[in-house]
PDB file of N, CA, C, O and CB in Angstrom:
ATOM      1  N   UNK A   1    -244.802   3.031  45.515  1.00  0.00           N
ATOM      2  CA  UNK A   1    -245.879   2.066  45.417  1.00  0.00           C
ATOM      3  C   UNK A   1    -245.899   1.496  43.998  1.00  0.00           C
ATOM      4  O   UNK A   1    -246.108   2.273  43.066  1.00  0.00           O
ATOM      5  CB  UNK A   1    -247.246   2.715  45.783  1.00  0.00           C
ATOM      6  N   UNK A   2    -245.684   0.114  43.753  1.00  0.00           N
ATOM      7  CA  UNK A   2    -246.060  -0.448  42.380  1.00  0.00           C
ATOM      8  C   UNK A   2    -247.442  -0.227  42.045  1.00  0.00           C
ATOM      9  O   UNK A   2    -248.535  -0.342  42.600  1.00  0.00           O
ATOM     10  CB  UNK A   2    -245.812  -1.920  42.282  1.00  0.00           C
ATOM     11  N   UNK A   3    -246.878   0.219  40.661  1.00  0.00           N
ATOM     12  CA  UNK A   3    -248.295   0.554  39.737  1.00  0.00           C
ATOM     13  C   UNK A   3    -249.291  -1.033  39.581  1.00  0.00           C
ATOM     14  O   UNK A   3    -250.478  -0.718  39.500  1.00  0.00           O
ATOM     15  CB  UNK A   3    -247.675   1.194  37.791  1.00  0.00           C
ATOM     16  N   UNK A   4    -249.142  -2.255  39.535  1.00  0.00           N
ATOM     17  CA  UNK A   4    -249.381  -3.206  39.909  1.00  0.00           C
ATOM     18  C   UNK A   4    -250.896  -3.148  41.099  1.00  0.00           C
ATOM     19  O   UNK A   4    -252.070  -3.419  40.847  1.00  0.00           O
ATOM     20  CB  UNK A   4    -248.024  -3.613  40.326  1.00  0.00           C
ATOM     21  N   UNK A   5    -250.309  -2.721  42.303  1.00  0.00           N
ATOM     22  CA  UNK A   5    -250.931  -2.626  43.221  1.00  0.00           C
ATOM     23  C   UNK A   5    -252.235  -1.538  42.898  1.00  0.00           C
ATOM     24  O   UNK A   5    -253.433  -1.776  42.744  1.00  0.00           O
ATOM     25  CB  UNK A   5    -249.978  -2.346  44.239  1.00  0.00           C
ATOM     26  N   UNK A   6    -251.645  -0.540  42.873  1.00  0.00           N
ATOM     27  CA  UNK A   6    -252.642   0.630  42.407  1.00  0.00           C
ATOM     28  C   UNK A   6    -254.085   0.263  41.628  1.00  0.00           C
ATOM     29  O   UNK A   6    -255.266   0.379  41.955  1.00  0.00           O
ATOM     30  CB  UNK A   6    -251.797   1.553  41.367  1.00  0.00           C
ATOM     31  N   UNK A   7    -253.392  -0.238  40.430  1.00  0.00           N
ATOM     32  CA  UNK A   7    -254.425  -0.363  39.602  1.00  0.00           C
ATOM     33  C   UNK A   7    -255.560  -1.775  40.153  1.00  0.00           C
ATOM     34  O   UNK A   7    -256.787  -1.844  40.214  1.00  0.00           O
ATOM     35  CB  UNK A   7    -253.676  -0.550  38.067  1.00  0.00           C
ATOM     36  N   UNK A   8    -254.528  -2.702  40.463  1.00  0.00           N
ATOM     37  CA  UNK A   8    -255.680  -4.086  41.114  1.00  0.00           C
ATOM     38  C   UNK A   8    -256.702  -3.345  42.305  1.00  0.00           C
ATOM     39  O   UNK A   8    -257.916  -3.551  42.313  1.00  0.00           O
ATOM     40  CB  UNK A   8    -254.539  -5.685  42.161  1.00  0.00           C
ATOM     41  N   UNK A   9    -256.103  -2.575  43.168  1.00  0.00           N
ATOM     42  CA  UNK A   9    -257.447  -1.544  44.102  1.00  0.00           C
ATOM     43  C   UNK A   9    -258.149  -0.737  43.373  1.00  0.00           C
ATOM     44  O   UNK A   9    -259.157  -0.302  43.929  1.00  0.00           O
ATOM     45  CB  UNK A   9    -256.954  -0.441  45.237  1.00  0.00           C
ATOM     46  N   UNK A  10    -257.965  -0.414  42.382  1.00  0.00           N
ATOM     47  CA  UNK A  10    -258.884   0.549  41.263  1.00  0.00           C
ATOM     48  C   UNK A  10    -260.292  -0.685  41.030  1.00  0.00           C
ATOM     49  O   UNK A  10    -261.423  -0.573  41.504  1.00  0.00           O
ATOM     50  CB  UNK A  10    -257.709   0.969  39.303  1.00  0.00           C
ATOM     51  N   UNK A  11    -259.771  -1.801  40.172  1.00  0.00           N
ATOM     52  CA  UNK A  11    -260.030  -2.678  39.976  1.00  0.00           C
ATOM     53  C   UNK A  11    -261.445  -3.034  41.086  1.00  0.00           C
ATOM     54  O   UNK A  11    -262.657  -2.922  40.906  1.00  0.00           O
ATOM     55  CB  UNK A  11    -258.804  -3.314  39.935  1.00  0.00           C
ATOM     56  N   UNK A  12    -260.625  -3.499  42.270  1.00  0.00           N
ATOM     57  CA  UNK A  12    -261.361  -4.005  43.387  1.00  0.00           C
ATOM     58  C   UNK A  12    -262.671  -3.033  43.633  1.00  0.00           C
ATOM     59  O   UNK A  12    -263.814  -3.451  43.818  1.00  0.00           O
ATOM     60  CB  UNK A  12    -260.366  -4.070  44.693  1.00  0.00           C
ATOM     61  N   UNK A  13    -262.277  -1.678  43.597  1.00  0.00           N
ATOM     62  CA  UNK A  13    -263.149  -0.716  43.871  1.00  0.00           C
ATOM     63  C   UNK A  13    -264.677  -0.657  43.619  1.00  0.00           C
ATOM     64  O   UNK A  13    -265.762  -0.704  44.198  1.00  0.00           O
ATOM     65  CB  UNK A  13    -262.667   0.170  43.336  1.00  0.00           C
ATOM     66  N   UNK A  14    -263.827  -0.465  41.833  1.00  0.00           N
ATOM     67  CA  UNK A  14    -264.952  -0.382  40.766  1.00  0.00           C
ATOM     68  C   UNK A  14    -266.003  -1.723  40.859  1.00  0.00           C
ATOM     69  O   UNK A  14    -267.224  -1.704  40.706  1.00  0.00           O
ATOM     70  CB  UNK A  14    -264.193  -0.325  39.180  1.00  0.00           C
ATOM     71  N   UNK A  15    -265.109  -2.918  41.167  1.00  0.00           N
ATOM     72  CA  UNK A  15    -266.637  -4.205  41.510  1.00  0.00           C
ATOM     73  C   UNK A  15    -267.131  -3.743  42.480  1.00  0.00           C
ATOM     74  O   UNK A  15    -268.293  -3.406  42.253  1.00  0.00           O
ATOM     75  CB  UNK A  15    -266.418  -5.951  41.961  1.00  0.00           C
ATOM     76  N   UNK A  16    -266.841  -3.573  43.386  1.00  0.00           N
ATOM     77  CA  UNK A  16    -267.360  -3.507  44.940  1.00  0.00           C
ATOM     78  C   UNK A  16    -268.574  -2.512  44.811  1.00  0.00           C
ATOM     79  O   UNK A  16    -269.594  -2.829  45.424  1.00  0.00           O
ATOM     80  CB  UNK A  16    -266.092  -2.868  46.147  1.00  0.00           C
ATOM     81  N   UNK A  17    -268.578  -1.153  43.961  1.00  0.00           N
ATOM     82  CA  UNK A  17    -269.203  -0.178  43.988  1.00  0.00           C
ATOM     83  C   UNK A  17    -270.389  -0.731  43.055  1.00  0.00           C
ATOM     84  O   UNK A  17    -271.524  -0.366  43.362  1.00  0.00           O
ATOM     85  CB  UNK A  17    -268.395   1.032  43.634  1.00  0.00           C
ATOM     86  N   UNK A  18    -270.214  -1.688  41.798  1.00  0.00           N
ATOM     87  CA  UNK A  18    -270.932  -2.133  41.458  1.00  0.00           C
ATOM     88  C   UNK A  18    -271.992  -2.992  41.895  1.00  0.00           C
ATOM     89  O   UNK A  18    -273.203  -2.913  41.688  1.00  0.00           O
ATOM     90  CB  UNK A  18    -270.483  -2.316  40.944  1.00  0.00           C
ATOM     91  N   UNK A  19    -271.081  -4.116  42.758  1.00  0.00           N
ATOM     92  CA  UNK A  19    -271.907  -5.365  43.620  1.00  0.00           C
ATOM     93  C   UNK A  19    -273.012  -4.574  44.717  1.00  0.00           C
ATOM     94  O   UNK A  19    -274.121  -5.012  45.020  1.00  0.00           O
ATOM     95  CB  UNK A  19    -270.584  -6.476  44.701  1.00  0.00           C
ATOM     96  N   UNK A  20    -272.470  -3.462  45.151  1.00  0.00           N
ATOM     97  CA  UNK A  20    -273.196  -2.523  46.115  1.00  0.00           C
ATOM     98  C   UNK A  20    -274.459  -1.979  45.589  1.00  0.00           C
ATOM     99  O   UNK A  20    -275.460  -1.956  46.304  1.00  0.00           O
ATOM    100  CB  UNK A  20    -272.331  -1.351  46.486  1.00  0.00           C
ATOM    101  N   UNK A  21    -274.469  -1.511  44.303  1.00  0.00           N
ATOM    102  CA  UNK A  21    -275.046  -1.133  43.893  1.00  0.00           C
ATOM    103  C   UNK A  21    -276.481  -1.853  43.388  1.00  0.00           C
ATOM    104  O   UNK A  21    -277.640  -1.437  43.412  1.00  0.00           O
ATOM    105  CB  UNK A  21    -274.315  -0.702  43.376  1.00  0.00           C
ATOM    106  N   UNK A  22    -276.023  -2.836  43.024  1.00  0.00           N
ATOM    107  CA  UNK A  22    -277.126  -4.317  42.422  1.00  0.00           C
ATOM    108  C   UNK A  22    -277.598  -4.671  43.973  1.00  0.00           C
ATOM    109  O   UNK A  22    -278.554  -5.445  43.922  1.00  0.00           O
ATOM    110  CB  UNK A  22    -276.033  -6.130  41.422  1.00  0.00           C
ATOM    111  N   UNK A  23    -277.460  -4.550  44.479  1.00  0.00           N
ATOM    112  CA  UNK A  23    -278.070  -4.662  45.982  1.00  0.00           C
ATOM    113  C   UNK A  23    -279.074  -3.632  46.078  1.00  0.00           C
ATOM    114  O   UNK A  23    -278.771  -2.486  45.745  1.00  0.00           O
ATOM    115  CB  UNK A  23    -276.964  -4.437  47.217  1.00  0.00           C
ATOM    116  N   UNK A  24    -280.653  -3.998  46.642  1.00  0.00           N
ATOM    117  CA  UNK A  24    -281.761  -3.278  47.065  1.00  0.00           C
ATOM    118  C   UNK A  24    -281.679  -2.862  48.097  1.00  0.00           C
ATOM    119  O   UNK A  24    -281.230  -3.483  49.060  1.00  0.00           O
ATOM    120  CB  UNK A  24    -282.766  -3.780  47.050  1.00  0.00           C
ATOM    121  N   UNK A  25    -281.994  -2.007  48.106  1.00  0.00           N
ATOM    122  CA  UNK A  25    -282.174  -1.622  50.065  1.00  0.00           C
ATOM    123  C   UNK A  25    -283.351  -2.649  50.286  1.00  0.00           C
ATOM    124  O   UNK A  25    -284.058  -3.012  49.345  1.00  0.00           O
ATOM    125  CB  UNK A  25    -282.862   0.471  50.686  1.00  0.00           C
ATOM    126  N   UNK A  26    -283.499  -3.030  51.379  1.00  0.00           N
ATOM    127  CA  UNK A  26    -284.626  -3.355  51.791  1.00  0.00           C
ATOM    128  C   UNK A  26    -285.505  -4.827  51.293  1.00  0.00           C
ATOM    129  O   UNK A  26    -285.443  -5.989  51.696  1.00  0.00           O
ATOM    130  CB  UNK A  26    -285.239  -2.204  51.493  1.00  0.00           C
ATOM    131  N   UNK A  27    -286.091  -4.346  50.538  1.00  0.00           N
ATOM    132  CA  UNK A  27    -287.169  -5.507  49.421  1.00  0.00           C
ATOM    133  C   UNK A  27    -285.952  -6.601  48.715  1.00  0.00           C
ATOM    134  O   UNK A  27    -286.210  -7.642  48.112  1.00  0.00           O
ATOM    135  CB  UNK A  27    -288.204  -4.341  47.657  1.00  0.00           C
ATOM    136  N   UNK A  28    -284.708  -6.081  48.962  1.00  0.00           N
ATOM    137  CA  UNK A  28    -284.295  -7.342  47.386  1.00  0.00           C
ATOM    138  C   UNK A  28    -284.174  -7.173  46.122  1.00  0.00           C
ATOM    139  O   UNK A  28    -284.000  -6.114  45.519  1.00  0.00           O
ATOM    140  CB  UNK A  28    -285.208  -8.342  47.045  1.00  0.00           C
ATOM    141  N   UNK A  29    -284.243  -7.955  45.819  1.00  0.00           N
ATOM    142  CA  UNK A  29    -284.274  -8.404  44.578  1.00  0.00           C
ATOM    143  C   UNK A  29    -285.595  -8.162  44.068  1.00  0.00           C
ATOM    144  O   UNK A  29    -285.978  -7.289  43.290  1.00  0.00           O
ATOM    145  CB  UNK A  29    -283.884  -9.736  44.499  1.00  0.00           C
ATOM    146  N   UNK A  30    -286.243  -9.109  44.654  1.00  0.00           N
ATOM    147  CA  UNK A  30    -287.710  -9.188  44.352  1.00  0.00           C
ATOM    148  C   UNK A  30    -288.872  -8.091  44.586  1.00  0.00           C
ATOM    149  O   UNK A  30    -290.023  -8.210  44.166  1.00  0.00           O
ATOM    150  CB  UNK A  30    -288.097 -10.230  45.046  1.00  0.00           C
ATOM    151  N   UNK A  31    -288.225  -6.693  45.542  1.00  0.00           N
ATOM    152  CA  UNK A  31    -288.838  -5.614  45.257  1.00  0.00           C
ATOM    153  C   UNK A  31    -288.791  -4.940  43.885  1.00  0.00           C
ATOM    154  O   UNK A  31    -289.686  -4.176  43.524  1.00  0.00           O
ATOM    155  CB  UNK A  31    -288.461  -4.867  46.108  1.00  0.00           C
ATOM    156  N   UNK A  32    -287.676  -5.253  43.088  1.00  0.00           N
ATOM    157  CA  UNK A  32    -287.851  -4.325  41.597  1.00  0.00           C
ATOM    158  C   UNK A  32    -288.950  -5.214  41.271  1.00  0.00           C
ATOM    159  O   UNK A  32    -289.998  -4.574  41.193  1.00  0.00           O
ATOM    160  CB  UNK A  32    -286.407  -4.239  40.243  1.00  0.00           C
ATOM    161  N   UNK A  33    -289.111  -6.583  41.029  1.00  0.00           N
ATOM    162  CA  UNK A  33    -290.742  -6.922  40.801  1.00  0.00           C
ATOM    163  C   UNK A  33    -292.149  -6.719  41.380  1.00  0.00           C
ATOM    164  O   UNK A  33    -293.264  -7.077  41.000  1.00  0.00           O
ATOM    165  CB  UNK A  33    -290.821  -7.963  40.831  1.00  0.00           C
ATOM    166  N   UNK A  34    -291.907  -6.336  41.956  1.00  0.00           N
ATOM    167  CA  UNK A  34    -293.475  -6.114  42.776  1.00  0.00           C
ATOM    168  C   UNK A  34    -293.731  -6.683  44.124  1.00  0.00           C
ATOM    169  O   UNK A  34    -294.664  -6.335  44.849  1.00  0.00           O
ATOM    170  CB  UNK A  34    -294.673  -6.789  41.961  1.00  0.00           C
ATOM    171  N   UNK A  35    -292.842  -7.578  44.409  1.00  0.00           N
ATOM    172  CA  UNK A  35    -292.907  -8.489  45.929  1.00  0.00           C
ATOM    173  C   UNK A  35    -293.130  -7.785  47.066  1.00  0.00           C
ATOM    174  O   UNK A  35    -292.202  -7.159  47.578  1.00  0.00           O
ATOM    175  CB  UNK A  35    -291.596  -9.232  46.323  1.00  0.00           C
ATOM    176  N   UNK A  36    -294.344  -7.790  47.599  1.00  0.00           N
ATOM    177  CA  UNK A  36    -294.673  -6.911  48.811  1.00  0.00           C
ATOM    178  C   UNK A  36    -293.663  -6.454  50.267  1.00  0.00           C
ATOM    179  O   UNK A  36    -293.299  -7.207  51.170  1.00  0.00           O
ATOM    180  CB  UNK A  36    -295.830  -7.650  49.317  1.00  0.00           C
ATOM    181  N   UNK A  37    -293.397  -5.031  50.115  1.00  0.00           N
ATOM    182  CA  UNK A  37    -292.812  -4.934  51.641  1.00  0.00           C
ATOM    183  C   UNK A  37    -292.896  -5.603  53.122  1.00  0.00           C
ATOM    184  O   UNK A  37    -294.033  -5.374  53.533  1.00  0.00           O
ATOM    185  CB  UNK A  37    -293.113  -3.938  51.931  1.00  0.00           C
ATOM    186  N   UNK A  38    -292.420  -6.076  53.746  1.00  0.00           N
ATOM    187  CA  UNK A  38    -292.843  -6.645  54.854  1.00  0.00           C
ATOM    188  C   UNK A  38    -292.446  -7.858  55.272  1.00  0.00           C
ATOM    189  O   UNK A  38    -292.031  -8.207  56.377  1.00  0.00           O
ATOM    190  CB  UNK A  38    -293.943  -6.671  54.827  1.00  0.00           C
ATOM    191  N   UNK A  39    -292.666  -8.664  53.963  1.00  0.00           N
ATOM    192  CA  UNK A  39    -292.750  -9.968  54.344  1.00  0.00           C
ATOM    193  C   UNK A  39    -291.144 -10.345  54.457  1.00  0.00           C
ATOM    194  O   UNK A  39    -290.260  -9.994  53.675  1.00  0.00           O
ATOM    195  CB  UNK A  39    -293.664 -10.868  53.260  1.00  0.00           C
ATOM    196  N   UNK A  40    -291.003 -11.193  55.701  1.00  0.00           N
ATOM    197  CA  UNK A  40    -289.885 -11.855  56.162  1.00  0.00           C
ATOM    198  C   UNK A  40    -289.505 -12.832  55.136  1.00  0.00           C
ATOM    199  O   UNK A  40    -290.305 -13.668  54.714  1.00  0.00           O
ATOM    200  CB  UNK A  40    -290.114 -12.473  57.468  1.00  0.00           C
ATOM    201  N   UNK A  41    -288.406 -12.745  54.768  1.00  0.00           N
ATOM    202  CA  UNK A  41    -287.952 -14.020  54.047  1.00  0.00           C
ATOM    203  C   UNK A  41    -286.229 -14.195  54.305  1.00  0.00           C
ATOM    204  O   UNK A  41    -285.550 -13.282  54.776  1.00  0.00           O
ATOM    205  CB  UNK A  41    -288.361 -13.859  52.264  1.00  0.00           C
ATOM    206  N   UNK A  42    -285.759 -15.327  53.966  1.00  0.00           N
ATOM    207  CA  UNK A  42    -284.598 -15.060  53.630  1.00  0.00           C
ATOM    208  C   UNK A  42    -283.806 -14.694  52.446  1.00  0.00           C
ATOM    209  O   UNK A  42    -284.397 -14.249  51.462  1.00  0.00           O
ATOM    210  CB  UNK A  42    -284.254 -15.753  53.953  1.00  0.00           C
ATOM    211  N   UNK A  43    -282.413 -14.847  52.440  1.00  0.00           N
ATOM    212  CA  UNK A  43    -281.826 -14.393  51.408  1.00  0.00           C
ATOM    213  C   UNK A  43    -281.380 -15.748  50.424  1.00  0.00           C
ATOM    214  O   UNK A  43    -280.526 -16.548  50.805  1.00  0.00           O
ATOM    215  CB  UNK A  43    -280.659 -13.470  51.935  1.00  0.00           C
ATOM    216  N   UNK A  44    -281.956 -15.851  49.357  1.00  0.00           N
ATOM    217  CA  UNK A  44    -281.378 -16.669  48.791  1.00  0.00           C
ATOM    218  C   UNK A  44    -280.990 -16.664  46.998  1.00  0.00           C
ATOM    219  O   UNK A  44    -281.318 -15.651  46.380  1.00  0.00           O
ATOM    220  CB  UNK A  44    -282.115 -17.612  49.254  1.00  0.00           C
ATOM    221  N   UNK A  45    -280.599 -17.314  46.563  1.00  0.00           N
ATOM    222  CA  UNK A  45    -279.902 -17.347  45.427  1.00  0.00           C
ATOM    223  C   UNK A  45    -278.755 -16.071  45.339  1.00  0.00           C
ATOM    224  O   UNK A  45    -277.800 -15.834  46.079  1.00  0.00           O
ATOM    225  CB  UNK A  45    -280.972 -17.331  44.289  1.00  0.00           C
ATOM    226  N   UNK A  46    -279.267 -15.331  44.084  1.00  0.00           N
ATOM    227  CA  UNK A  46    -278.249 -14.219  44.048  1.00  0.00           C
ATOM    228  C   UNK A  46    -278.154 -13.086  44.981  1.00  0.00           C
ATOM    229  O   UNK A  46    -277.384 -12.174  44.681  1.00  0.00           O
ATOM    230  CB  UNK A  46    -278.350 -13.644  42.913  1.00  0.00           C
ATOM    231  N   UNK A  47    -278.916 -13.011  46.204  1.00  0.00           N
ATOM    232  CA  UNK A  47    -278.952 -12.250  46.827  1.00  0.00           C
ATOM    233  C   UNK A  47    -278.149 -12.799  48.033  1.00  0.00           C
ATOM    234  O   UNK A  47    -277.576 -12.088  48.858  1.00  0.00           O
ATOM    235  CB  UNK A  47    -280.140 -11.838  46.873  1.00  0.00           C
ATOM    236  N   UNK A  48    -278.182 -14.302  48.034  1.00  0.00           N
ATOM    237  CA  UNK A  48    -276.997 -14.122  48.984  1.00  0.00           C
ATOM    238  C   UNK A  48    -275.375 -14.170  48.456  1.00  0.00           C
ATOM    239  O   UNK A  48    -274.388 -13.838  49.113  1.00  0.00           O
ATOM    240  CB  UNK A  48    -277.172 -15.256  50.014  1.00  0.00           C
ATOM    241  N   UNK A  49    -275.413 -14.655  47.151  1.00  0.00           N
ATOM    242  CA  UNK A  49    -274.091 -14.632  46.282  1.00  0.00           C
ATOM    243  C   UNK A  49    -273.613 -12.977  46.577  1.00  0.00           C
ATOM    244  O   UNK A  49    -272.569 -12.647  47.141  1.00  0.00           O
ATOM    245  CB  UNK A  49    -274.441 -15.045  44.362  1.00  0.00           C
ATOM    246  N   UNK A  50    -274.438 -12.252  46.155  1.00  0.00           N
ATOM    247  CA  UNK A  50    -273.974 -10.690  46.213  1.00  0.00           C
ATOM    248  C   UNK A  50    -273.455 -10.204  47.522  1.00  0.00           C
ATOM    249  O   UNK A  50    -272.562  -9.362  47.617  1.00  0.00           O
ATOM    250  CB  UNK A  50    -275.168  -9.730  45.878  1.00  0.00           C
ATOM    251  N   UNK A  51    -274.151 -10.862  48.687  1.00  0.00           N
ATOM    252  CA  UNK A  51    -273.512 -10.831  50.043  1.00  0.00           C
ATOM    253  C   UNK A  51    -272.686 -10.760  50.466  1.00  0.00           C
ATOM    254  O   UNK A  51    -272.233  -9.953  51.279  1.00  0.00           O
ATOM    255  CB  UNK A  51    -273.547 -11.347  50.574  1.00  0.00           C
ATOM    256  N   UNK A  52    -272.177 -11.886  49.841  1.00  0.00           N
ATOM    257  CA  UNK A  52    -270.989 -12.732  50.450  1.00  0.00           C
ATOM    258  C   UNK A  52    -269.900 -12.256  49.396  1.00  0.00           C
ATOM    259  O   UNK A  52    -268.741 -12.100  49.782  1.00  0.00           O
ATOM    260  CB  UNK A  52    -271.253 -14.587  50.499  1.00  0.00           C
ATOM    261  N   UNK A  53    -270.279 -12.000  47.949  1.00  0.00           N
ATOM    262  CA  UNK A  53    -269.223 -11.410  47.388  1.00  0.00           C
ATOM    263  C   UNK A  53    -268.804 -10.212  47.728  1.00  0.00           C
ATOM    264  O   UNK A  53    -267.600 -10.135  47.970  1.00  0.00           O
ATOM    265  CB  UNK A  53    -269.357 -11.377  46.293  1.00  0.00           C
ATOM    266  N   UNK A  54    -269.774  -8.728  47.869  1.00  0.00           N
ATOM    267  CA  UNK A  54    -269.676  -8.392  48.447  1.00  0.00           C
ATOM    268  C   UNK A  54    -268.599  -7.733  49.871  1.00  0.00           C
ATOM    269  O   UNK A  54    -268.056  -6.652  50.097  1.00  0.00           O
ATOM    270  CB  UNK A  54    -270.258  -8.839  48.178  1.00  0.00           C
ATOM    271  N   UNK A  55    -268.679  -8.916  50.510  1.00  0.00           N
ATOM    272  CA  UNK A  55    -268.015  -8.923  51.834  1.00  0.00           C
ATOM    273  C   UNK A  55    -266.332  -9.476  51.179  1.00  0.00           C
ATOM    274  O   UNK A  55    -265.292  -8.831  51.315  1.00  0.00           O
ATOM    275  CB  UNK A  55    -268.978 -10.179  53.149  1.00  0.00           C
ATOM    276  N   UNK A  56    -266.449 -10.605  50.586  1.00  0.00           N
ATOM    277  CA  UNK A  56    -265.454 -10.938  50.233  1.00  0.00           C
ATOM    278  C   UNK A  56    -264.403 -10.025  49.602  1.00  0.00           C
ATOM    279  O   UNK A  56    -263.175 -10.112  49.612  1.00  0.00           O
ATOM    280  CB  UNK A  56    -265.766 -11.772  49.641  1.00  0.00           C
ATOM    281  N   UNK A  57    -265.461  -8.861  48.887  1.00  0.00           N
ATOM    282  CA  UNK A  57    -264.520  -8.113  48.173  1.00  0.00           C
ATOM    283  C   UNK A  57    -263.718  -6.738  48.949  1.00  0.00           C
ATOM    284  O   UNK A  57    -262.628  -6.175  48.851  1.00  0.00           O
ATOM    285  CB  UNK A  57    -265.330  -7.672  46.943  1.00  0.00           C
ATOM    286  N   UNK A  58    -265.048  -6.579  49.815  1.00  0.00           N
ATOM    287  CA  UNK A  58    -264.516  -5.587  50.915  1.00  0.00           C
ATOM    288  C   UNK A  58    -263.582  -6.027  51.688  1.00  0.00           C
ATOM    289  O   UNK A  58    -262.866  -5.033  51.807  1.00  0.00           O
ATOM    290  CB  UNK A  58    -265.448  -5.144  51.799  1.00  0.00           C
ATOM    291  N   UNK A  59    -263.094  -6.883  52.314  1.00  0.00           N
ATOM    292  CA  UNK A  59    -262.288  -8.040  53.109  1.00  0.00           C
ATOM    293  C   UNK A  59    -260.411  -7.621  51.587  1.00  0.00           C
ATOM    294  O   UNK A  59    -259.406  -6.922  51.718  1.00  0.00           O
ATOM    295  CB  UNK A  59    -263.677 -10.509  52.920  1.00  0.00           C
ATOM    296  N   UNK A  60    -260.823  -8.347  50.656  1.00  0.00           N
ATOM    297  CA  UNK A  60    -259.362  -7.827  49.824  1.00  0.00           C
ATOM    298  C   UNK A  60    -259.525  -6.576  49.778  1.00  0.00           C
ATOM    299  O   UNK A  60    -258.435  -6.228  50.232  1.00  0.00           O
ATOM    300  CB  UNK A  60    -259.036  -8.325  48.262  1.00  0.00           C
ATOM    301  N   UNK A  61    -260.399  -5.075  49.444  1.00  0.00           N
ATOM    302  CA  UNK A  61    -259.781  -3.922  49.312  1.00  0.00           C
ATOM    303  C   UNK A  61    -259.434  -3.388  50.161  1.00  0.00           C
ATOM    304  O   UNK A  61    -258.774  -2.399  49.843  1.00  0.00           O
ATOM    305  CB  UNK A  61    -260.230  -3.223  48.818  1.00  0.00           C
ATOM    306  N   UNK A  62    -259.638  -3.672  52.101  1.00  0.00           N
ATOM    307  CA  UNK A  62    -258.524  -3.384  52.953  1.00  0.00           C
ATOM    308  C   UNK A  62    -257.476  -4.028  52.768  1.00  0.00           C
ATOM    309  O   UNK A  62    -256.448  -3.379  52.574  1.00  0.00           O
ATOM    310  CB  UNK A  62    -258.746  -3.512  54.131  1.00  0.00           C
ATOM    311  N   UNK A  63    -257.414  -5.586  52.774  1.00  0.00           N
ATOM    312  CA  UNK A  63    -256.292  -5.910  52.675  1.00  0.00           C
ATOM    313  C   UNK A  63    -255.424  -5.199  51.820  1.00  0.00           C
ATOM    314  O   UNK A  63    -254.349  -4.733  52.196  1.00  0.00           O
ATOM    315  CB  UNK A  63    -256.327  -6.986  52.452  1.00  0.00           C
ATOM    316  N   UNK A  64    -256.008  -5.084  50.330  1.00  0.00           N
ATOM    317  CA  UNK A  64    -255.106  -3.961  49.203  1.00  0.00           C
ATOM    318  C   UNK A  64    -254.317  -3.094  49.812  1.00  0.00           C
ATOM    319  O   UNK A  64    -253.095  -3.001  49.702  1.00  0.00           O
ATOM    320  CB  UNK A  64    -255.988  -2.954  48.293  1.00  0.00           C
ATOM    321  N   UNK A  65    -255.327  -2.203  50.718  1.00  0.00           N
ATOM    322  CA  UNK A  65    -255.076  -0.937  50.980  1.00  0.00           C
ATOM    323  C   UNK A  65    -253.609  -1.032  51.808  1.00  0.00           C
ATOM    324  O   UNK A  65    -252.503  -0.545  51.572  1.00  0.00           O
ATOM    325  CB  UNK A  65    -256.351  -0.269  51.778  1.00  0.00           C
ATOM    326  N   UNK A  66    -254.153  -1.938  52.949  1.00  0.00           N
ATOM    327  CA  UNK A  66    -252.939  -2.426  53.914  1.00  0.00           C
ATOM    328  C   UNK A  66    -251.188  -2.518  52.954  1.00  0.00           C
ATOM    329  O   UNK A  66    -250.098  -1.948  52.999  1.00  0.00           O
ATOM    330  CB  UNK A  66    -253.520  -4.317  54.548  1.00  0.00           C
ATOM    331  N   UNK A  67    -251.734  -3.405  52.317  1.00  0.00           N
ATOM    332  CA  UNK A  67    -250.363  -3.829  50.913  1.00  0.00           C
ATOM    333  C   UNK A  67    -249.648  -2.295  51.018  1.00  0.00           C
ATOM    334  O   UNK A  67    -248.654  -1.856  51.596  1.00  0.00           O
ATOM    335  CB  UNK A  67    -251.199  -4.230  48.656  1.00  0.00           C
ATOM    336  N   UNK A  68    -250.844  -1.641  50.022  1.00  0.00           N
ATOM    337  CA  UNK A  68    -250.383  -0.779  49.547  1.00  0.00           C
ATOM    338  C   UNK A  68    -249.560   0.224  50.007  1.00  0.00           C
ATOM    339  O   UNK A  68    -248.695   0.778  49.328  1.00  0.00           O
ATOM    340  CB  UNK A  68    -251.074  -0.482  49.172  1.00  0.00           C
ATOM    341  N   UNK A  69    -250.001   0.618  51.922  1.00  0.00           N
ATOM    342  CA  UNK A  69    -249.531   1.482  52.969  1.00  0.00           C
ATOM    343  C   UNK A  69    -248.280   0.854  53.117  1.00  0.00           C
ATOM    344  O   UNK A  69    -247.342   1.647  53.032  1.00  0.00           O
ATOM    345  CB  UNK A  69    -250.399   1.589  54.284  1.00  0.00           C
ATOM    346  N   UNK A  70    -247.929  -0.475  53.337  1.00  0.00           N
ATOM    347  CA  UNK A  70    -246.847  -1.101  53.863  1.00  0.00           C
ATOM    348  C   UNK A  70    -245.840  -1.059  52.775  1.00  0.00           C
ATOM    349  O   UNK A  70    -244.683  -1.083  53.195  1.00  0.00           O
ATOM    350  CB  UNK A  70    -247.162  -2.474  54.356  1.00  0.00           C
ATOM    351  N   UNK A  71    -246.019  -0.984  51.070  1.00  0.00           N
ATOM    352  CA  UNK A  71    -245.038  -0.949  50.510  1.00  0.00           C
ATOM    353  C   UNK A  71    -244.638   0.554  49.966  1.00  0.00           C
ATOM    354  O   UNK A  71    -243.699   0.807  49.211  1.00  0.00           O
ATOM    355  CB  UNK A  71    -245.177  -1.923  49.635  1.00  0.00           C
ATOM    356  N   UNK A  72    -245.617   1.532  50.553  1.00  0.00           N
ATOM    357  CA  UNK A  72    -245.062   3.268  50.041  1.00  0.00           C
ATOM    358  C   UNK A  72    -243.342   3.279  51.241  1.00  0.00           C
ATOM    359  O   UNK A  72    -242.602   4.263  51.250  1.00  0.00           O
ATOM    360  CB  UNK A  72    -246.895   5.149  50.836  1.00  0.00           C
TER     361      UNK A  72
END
């Protein structure tokens, strides 16, 4: 396996675990401020950026992984 590969899924990881992390359960964003439980809203600004990055990033670290299986 190229060391190349390895390290760019290290890479991928470490955002992903991060982007995951900056994500609320539940409330959002706007629960670390005080924004009441309950209320329906949607997702918008950085909360849907984080989403979709997110997903995007999970989407390349299988692909990585795939790479990576196919070139051992």
């Amino acid at each position: 396996m190229p060391i190349y590969l390895a390290v760019a899924q290290m890479l991928i990881a470490v955002v992903l675990i991060a982007v995951i992390l900056l994500q609320v359960k539940g409330g959002g964003l706007g629960g670390i401020f005080g924004q009441p439980d309950g209320v329906y809203r949607t997702r918008r600004g950085i909360e849907k950026t984080l989403l979709r990055l997110t997903i995007v990033l999970a989407v390349i670290f299988v692909a990585m992984a795939m790479i990576t299986v196919a070139t051992a």
